[in-house]
C-alpha positions as CSV (number, residue, x, y, z in Angstrom):
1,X,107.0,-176.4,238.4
2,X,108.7,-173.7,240.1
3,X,111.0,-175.9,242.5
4,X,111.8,-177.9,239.5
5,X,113.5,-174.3,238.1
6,X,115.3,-173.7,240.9
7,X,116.9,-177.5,242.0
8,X,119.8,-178.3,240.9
9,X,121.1,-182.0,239.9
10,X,124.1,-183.3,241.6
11,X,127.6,-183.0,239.6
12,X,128.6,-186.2,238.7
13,X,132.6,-186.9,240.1
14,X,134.8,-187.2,236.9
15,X,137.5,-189.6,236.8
16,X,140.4,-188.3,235.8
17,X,143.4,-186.9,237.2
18,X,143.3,-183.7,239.3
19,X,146.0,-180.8,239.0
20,X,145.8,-179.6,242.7
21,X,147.4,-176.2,241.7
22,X,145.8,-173.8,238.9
23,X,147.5,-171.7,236.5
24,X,147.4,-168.9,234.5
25,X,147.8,-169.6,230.7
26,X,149.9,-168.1,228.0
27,X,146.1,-166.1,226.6
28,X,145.9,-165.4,230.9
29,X,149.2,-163.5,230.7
30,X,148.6,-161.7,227.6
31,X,145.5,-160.4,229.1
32,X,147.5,-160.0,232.3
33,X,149.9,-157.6,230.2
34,X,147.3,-156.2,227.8
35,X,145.0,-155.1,230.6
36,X,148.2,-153.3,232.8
37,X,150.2,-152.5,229.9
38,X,148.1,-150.5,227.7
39,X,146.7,-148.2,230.1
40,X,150.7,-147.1,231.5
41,X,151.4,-146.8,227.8
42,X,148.3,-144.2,227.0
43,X,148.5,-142.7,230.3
44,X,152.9,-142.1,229.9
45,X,152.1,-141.0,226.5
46,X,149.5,-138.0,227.3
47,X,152.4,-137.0,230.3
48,X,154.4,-137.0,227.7
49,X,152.8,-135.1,225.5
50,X,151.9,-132.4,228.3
51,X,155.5,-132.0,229.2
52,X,156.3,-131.3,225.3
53,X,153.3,-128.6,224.8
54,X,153.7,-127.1,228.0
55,X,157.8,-126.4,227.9
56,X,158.7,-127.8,224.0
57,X,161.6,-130.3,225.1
58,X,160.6,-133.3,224.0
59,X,160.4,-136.3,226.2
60,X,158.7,-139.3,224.3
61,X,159.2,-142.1,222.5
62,X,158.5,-140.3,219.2
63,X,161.7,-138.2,220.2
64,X,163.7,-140.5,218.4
65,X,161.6,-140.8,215.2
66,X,161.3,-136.5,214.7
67,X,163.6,-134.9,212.0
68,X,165.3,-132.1,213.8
């Protein structure tokens, strides 16, 4: 019983036509992007943020949006 668990069947070959290179898809390189990008957005964002408590010039992206 127990070797049954633990043997595995032989894959049967397919018979179609084989890419020889992989690639990433268009939802790979979003998650590519969303998995750098986010992070250097939050973590540019509390720098930012530091920089415009600690001396009040302002630095950010928000900069551009703030009534002077």
């Amino acid at each position: 019983m127990i070797k049954r668990l633990f043997t595995r069947e032989k894959f049967q070959p397919v018979l179609a036509q084989d890419t020889h290179m992989r690639r990433i898809t268009a939802a790979g390189w979003l998650l590519i992007c969303l998995y750098l990008g986010v992070p250097a957005m939050l973590m540019g964002g509390a720098i930012d943020f530091v920089v415009q408590w600690i001396t009040g010039d302002c630095l950010g992206v928000w900069c551009m949006f703030q009534k002077k």
